[in-house]
DOMI-254345 format. One record per residue (C-alpha): residue number from 1; residue in one letter; y, x, z. Coordinates in steps of 0.05 Angstrom, whole numbers, plus 5000, padded with zeros to 4 digits. Layout:
REM DOMI-254345
    n  res  north  east    up
  NUM    A      Y     X     Z
...
//
This chain:
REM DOMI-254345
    n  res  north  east    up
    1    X   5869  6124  7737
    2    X   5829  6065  7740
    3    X   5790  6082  7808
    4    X   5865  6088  7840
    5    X   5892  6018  7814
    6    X   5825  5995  7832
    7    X   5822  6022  7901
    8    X   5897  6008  7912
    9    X   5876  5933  7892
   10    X   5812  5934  7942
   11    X   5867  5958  8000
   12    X   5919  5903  7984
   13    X   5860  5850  7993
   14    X   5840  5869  8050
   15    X   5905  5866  8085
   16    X   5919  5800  8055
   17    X   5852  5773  8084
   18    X   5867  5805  8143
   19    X   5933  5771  8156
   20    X   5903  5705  8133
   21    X   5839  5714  8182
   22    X   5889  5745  8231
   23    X   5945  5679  8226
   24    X   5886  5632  8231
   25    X   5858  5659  8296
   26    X   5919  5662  8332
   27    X   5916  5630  8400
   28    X   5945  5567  8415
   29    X   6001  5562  8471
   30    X   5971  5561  8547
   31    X   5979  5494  8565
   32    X   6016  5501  8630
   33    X   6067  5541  8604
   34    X   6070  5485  8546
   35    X   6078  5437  8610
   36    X   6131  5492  8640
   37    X   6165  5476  8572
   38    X   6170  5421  8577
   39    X   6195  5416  8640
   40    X   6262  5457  8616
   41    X   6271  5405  8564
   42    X   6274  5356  8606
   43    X   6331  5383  8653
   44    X   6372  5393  8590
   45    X   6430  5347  8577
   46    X   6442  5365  8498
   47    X   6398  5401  8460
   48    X   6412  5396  8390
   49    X   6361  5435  8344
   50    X   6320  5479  8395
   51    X   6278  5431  8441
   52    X   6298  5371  8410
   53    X   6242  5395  8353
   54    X   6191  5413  8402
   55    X   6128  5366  8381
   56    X   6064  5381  8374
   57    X   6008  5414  8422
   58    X   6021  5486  8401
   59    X   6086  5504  8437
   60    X   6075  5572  8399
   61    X   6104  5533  8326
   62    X   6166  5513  8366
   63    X   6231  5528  8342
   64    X   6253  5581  8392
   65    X   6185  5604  8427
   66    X   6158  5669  8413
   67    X   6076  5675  8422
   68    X   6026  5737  8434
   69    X   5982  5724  8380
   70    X   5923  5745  8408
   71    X   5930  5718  8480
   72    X   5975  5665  8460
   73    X   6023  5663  8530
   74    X   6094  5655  8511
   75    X   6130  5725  8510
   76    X   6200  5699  8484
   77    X   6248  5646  8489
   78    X   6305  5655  8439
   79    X   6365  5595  8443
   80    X   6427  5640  8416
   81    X   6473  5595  8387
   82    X   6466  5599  8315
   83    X   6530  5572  8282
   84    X   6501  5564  8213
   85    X   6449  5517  8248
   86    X   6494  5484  8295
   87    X   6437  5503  8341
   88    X   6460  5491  8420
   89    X   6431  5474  8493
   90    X   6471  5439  8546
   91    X   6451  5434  8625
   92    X   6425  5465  8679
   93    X   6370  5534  8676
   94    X   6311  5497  8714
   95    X   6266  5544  8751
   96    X   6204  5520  8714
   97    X   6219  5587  8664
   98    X   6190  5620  8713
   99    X   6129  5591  8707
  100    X   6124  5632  8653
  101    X   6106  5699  8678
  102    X   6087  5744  8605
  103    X   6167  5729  8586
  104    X   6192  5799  8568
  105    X   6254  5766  8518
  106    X   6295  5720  8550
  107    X   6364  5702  8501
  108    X   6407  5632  8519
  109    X   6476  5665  8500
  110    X   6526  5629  8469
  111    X   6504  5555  8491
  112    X   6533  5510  8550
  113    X   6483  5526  8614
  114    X   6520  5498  8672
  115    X   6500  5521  8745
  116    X   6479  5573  8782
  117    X   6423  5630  8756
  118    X   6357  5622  8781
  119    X   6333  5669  8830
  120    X   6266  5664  8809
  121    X   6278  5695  8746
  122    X   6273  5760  8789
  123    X   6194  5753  8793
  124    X   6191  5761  8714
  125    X   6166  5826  8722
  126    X   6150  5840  8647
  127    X   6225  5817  8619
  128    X   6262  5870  8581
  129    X   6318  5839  8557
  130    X   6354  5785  8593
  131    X   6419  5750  8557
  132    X   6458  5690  8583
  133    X   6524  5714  8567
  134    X   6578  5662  8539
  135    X   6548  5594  8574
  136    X   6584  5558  8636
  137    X   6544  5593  8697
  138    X   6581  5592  8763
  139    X   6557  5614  8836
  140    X   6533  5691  8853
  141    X   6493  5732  8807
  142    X   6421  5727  8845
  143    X   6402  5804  8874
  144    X   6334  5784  8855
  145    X   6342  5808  8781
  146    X   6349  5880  8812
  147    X   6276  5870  8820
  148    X   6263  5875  8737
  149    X   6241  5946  8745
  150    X   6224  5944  8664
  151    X   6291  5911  8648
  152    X   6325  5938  8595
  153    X   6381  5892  8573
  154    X   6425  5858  8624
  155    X   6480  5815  8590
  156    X   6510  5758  8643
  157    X   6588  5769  8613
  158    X   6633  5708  8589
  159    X   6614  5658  8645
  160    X   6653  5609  8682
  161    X   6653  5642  8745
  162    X   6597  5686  8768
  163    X   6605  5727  8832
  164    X   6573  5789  8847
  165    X   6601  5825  8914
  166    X   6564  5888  8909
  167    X   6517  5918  8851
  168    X   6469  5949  8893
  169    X   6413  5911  8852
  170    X   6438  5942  8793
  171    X   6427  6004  8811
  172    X   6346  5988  8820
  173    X   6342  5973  8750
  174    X   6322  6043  8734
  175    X   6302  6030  8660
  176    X   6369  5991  8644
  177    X   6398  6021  8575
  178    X   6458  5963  8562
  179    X   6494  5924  8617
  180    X   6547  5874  8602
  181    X   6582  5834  8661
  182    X   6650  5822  8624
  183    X   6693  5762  8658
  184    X   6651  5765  8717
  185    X   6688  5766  8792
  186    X   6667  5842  8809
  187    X   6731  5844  8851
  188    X   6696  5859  8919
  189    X   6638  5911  8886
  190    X   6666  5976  8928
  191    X   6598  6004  8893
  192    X   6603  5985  8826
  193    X   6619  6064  8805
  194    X   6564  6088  8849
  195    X   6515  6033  8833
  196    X   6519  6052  8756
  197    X   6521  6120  8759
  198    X   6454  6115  8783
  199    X   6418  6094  8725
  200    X   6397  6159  8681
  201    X   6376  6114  8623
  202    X   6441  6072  8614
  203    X   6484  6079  8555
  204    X   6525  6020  8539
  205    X   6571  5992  8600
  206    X   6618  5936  8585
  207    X   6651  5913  8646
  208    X   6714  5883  8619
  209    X   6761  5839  8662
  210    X   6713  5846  8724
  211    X   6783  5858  8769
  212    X   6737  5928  8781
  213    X   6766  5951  8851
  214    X   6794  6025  8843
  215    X   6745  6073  8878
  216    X   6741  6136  8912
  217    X   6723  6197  8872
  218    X   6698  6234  8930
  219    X   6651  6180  8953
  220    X   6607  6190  8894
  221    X   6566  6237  8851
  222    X   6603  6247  8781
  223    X   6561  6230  8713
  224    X   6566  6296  8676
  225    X   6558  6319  8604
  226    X   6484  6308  8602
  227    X   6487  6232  8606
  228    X   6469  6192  8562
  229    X   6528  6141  8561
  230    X   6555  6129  8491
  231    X   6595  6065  8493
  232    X   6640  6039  8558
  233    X   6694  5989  8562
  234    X   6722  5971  8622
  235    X   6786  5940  8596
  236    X   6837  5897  8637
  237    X   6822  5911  8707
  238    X   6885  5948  8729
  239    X   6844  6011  8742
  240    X   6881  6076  8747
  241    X   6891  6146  8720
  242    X   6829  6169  8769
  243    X   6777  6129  8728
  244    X   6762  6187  8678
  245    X   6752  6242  8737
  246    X   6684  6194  8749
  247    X   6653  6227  8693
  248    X   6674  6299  8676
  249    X   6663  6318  8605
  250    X   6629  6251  8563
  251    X   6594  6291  8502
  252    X   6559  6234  8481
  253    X   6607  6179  8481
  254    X   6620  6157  8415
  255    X   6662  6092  8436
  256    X   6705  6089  8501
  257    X   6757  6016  8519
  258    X   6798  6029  8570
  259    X   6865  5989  8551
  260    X   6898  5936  8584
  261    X   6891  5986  8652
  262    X   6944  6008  8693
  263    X   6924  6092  8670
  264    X   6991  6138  8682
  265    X   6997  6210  8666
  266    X   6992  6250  8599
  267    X   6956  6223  8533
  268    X   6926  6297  8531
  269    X   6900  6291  8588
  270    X   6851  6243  8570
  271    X   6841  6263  8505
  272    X   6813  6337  8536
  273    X   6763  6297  8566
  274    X   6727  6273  8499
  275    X   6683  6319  8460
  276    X   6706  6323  8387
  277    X   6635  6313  8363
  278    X   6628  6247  8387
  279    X   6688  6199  8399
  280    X   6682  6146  8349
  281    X   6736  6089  8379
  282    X   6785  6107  8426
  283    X   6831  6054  8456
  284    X   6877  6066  8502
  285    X   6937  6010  8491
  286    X   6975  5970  8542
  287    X   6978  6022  8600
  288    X   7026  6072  8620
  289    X   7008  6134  8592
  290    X   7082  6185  8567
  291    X   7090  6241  8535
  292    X   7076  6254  8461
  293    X   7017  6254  8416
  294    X   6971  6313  8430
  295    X   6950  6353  8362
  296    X   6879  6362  8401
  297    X   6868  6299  8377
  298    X   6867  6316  8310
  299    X   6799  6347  8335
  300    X   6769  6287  8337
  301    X   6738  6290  8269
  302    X   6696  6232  8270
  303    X   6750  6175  8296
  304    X   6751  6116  8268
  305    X   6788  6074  8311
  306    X   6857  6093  8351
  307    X   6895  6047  8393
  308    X   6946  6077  8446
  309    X   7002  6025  8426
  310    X   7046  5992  8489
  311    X   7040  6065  8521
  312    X   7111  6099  8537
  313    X   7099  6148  8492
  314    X   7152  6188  8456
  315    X   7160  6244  8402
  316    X   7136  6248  8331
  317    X   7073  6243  8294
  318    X   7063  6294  8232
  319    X   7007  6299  8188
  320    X   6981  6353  8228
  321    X   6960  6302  8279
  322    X   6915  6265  8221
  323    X   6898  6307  8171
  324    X   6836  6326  8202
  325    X   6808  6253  8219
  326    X   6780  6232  8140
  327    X   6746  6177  8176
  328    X   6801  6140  8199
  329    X   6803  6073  8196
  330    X   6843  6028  8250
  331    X   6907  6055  8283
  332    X   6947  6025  8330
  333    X   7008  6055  8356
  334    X   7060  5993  8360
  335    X   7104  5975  8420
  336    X   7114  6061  8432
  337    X   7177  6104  8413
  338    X   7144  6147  8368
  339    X   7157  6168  8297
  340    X   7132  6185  8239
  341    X   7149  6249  8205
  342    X   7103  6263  8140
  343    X   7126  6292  8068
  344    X   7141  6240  8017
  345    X   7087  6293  7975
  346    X   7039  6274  8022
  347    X   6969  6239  8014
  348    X   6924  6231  8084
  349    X   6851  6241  8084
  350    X   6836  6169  8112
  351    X   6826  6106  8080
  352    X   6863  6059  8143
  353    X   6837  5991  8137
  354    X   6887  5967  8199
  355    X   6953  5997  8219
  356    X   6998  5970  8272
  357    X   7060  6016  8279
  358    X   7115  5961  8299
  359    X   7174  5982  8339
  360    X   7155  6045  8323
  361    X   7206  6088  8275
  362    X   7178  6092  8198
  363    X   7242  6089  8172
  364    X   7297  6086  8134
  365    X   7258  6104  8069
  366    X   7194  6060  8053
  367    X   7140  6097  8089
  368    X   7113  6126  8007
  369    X   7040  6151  8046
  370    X   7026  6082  8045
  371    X   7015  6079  7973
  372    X   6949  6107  7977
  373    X   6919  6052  8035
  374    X   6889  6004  7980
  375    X   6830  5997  8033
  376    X   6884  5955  8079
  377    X   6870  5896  8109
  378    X   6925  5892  8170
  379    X   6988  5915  8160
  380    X   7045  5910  8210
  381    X   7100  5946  8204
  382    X   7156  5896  8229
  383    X   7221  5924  8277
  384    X   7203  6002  8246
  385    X   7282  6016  8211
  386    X   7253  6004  8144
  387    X   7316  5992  8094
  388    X   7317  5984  8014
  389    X   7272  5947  7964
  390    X   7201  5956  7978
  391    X   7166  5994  7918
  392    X   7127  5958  7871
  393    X   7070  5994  7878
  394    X   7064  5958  7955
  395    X   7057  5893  7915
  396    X   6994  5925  7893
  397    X   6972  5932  7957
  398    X   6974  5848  7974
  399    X   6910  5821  7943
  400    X   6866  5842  8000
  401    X   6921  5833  8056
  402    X   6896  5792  8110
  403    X   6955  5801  8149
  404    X   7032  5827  8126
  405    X   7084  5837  8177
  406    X   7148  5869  8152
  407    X   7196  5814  8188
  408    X   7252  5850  8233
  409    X   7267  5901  8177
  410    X   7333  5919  8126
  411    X   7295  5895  8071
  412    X   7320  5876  8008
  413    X   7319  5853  7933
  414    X   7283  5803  7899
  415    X   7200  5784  7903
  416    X   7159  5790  7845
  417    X   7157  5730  7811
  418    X   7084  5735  7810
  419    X   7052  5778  7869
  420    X   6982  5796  7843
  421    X   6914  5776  7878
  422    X   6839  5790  7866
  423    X   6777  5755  7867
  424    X   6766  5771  7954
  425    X   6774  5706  7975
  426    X   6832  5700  8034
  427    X   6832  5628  8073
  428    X   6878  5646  8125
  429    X   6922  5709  8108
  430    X   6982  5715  8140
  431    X   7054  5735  8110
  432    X   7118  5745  8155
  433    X   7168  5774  8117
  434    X   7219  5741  8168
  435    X   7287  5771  8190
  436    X   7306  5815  8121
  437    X   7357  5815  8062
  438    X   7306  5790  8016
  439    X   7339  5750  7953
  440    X   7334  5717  7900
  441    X   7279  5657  7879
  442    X   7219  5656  7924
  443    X   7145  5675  7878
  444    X   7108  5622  7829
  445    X   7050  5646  7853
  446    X   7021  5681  7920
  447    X   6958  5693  7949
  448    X   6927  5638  7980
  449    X   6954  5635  8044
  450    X   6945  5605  8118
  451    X   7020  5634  8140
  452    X   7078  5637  8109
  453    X   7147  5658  8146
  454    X   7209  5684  8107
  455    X   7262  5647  8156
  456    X   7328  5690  8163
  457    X   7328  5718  8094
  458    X   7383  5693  8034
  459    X   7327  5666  7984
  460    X   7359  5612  7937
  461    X   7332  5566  7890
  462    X   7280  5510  7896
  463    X   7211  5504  7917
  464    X   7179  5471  7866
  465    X   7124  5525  7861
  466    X   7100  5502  7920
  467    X   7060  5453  7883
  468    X   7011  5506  7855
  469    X   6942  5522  7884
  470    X   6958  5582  7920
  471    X   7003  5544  7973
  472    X   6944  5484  7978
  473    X   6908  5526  8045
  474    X   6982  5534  8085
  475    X   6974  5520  8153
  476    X   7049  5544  8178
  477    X   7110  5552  8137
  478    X   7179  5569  8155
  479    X   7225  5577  8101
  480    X   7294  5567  8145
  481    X   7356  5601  8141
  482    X   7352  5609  8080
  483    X   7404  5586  8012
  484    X   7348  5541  7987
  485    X   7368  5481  7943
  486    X   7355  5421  7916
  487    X   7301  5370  7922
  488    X   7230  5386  7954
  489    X   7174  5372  7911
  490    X   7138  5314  7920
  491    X   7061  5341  7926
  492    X   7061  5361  8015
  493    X   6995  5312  8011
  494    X   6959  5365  7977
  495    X   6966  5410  8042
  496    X   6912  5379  8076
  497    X   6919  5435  8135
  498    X   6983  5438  8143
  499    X   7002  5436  8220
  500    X   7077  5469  8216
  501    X   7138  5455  8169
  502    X   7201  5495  8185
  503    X   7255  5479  8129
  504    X   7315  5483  8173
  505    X   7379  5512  8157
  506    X   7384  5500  8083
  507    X   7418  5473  8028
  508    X   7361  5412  8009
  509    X   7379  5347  7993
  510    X   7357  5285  7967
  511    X   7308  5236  7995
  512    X   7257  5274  8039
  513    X   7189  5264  8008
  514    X   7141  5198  8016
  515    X   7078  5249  8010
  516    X   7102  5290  8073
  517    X   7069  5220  8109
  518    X   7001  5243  8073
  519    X   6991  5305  8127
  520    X   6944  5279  8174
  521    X   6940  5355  8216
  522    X   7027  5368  8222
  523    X   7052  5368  8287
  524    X   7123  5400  8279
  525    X   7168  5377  8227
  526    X   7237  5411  8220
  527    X   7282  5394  8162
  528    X   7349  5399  8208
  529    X   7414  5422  8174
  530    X   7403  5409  8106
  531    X   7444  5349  8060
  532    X   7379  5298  8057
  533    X   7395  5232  8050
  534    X   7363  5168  8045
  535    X   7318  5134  8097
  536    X   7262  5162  8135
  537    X   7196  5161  8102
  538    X   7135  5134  8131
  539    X   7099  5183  8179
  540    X   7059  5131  8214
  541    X   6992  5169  8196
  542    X   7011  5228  8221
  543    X   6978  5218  8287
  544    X   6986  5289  8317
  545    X   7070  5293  8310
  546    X   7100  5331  8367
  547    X   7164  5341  8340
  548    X   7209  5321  8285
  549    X   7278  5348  8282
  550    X   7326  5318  8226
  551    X   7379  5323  8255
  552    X   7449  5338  8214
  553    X   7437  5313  8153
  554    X   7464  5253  8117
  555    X   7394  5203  8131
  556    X   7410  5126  8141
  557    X   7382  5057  8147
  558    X   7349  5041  8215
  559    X   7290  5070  8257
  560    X   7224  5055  8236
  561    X   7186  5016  8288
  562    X   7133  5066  8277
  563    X   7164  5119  8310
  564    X   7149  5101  8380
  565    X   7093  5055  8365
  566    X   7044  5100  8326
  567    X   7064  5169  8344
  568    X   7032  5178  8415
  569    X   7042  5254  8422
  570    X   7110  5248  8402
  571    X   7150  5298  8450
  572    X   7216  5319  8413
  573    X   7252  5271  8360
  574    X   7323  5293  8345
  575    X   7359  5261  8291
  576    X   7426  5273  8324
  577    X   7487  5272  8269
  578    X   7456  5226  8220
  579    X   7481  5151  8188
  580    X   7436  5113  8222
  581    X   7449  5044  8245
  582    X   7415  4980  8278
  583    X   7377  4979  8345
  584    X   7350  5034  8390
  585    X   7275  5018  8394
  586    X   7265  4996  8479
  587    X   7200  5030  8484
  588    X   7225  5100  8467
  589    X   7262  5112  8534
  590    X   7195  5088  8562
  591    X   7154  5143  8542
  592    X   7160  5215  8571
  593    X   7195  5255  8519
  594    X   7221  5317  8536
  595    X   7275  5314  8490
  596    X   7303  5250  8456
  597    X   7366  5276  8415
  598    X   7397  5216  8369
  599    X   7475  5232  8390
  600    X   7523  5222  8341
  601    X   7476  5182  8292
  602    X   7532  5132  8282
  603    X   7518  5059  8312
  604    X   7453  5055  8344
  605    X   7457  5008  8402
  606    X   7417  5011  8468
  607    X   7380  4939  8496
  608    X   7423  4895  8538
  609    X   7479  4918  8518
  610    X   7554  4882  8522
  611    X   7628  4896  8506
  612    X   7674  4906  8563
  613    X   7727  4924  8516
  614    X   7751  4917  8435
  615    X   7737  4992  8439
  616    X   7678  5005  8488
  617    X   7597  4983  8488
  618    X   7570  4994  8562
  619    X   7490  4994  8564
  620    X   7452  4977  8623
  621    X   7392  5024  8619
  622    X   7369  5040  8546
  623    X   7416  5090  8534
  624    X   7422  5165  8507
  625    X   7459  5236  8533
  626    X   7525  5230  8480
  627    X   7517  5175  8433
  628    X   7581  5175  8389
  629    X   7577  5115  8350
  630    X   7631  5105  8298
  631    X   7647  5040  8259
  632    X   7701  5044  8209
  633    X   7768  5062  8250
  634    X   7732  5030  8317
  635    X   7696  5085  8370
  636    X   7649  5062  8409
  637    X   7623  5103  8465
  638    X   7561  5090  8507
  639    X   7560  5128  8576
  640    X   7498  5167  8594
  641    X   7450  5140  8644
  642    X   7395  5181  8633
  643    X   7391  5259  8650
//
């Protein structure tokens, strides 16, 4: 026992002085590709956290540079923008990279590189992977990079506008395993099916919104079962139903995007093209696939992802379709005809973190399967017949809801008074329960929230539980046409991110607020058709104000000279059917509004104006599209000049 701790102890030693020895006799950066360094730095405009560290004479200790130990050349430059850093490079590639010839990881994704690719970033013969996706390069991707014969990751997508008019180059790359040109202009690359079917090592081609031109089948060998493809997305590039015939029977793909195409024909027939031991994701939305839901797809045992939604599909979906796929765990089938037809007994294999079924028909009962999704995370089931009080077992399902869309429904009866939640911290969940017969006080407590919409329902009561901390993290609410009543709480400056405020078409009243002039972020305020009265509160802080409607109501006193000096983004201000009174402030017809709306706010007066009659006011030029003033038993009426 003690000659094994003791030799175990001898063997840990050495390794520790051999890293120490090992770390102290690493080479130094060669100093002319510490000069070539240098000379990128300089070409960059911004380049906060990377270069803007780079001191010293060992370029090697650089934030960023990646060393051979032994040789001490520079074998890797990695800039990714690293958002917990704030790490990011602005300006132009310059060609001095190239100086540095032992490069074989090149990464500057996700940073603001302007201008065209360098073409002498072909002659870095050793690189193997090569990312500059999601940066501002423009001009045509140079041909020269079809001369990195040991390349083996190719990612250009999410540019500004590259060009590439063929992809013969491509096809050199004969050790290429992922190539992503996503968002680049492929729309004249006849060869871009030929060009990549040439590669026997590729498996990962993302060529999304490329504007692909459709090609001919015939002019081409097809891929066959024995490649070794296992992810492609080629999404939104109008492609047709022939694109599958390309590749005959893909046993190895585990992921395949091809939605947002123009694909006709028969969901089957696409699906008979997958091998059941493989598919993983399937999407196949916004296209114009008919016919009905195969059951061959209920082969695909290991799918975990399902979208064939804004298809003209038709027919029914039993649980023969799913019972087979227990890994299940996004489906998306809204914006089709279909419906669902399972047993009220029944309990599917799957654990569905998303489903998206609206406009589809789940109705009129509550859809009871759904009772054992606690996994859910996306839920949209609005416009699907649904009638009746929700169970209260769905309330169980809220806490870890990240988004609820039920709006468009039959629903009815009252909310919980207090909806449960759980420790998984939501910032931004969203809750429409818009357009149903929901009644009855709105909740004391939700979970925190980012949306909330329950306009077109017949809620009552007041909203003085909008003061506690689970409404503080509302960006959006909507509460109109509704019965609500009486006066709104006086804590709005506690919504620090609130941006929208939709209380029309209620039964409020009282004075609206002073802490409403506390949200620095709001730019739409709608408390129209309600029985507020009072003057307007102060709103001059509110910088960001597009609109403010409060119009039909009982408000008075006279604008506030604020409105049109402080609110600069001002486009719509309606406070048409009011008691206001005093003078129309000049500068307001001065400023492009889209929509100025103050009829009928009883007595405001244009500039310039004068009485050409006991009964009538005339204005010159300050004046607004049916302004009914009225002023005890005397109408005045001011005649539109503007349009």
């Amino acid at each position: 026992m003690f000659s094994c701790r003791f030799y175990l102890f001898c063997l840990v030693a050495i390794l520790c002085i051999s890293l120490c020895v090992g770390n102290s006799n690493a080479k130094k950066c060669v100093d002319t590709e510490r000069h070539a360094l240098l000379k990128f730095k300089a070409g960059l405009i911004n380049n906060k956290g990377y270069s803007s560290s780079w001191t010293g004479e060992d370029c090697c200790k650089w934030k960023g540079i990646i060393c051979d130990n032994l040789t001490g050349h520079v074998t890797g430059l990695d800039f990714w923008y690293d958002y917990n850093e704030e790490t990011t490079m602005k300006g132009e590639i310059d060609s001095s990279i190239c100086e540095l010839q032992y490069l074989t990881f090149l990464n500057f994704s996700g940073n603001f590189f302007e201008g065209k690719i360098p073409k002498c970033i072909g002659s870095l013969g050793e690189l193997i992977d090569l990312k500059l996706g999601d940066n501002s390069l423009v001009g045509a991707i140079p041909h020269a990079l079809g001369n990195l014969s040991n390349l083996q990751t190719l990612d250009l997508s999410f540019n500004d506008y590259l060009v590439a008019n063929d992809l013969e180059w491509v096809s050199r790359l004969s050790s290429l395993r992922y190539l992503n040109l996503s968002l680049n202009n492929l729309s004249q690359a006849v060869d871009w099916m030929s060009s990549i079917s040439k590669l026997p090592s590729l498996s990962n081609i993302a060529l999304d919104f490329c504007g692909l031109p459709q090609f001919n089948l015939n002019s081409i060998p097809q891929m066959n079962s024995s490649t070794s493809l296992d992810f492609l997305s080629l999404s939104g590039n109008h492609l047709n139903c022939s694109i599958l015939s390309g590749w005959l029977i893909l046993c190895k793909l585990e992921t395949l995007f091809l939605d947002d195409n123009k694909l006709t024909g028969q969901l089957s027939d696409y699906v008979s093209r997958l091998c059941s031991s493989s598919i993983r994701e399937l999407y196949l939305s916004h296209n114009q696939l008919n016919g009905s839901v195969p059951y061959n797809i209920g082969q695909l045992s290991n799918l975990s992802g399902l979208s064939i939604s804004s298809n003209n599909l038709i027919g029914i979906i039993d649980e023969d379709h799913l019972s087979n796929l227990s890994n299940l765990k996004s489906l998306f089938i809204d914006h089709t005809s279909l419906s669902f037809n399972f047993s009220s007994k029944w309990i599917p294999p799957f654990q569905l973190e998303q489903l998206y079924a609206s406009s589809c028909n789940l109705g009129p009962n509550f859809p009871l399967w759904l009772k054992h999704q606690g996994a859910l995370e996306d839920l949209e089931i609005s416009n699907t017949g649904i009638s009746g009080s929700p169970p209260k077992w769905f309330w169980d399902l809220t806490p870890r809801l990240v988004y609820l869309n039920v709006s468009h429904n039959k629903l009815s009866g009252a909310l919980p008074k207090l909806i449960p939640h759980s420790d998984f911290h939501i910032l931004e969940a969203v809750w429409d329960l818009s357009f149903n017969n929901f009644s009855g006080p709105l909740p004391k407590f939700l979970p925190s929230l980012g949306l909330l919409s329950v306009s077109n329902n017949i809620f009552s009561g007041s909203i003085s539980s909008f003061c506690a901390p689970s409404f503080l993290n509302l960006k959006y609410v909507d509460l109109s046409n509704n019965f609500l009543e009486g006066q709104l709480p006086n804590c709005w400056g506690q919504m620090k991110r609130l941006k929208v405020l939709n209380l029309a078409a209620n039964k409020f009243s009282g004075r609206i607020p002073e802490s409403l002039g506390s949200l620095q972020e709001i730019e739409s305020i709608h408390l129209n058709n309600n029985n507020f009265s009072g003057e307007i509160p102060f709103l001059a802080r509110c910088l960001k104000l597009k609109v403010i409607d409060f119009g039909d109501n009982s408000l008075g006193g006279t604008l506030p000279a604020w409105v049109d000096q402080n609110l600069n983004h001002l486009i719509i201000l309606r406070l048409r059917v009011n008691k206001f009174k005093g003078r129309i402030p000049a500068s307001l017809f001065l400023q492009q509004h889209e929509r100025l709306d103050i009829c009928e706010t009883c007595c405001l007066y244009g500039q310039d104006e004068k009485e050409t009659s006991s009964s009538r006011l005339t204005c010159t030029e300050h004046e607004i599209l049916g302004l009914d003033c009225y002023l005890g038993s005397h109408h005045y009426y001011l005649p539109s000049l503007l349009n």
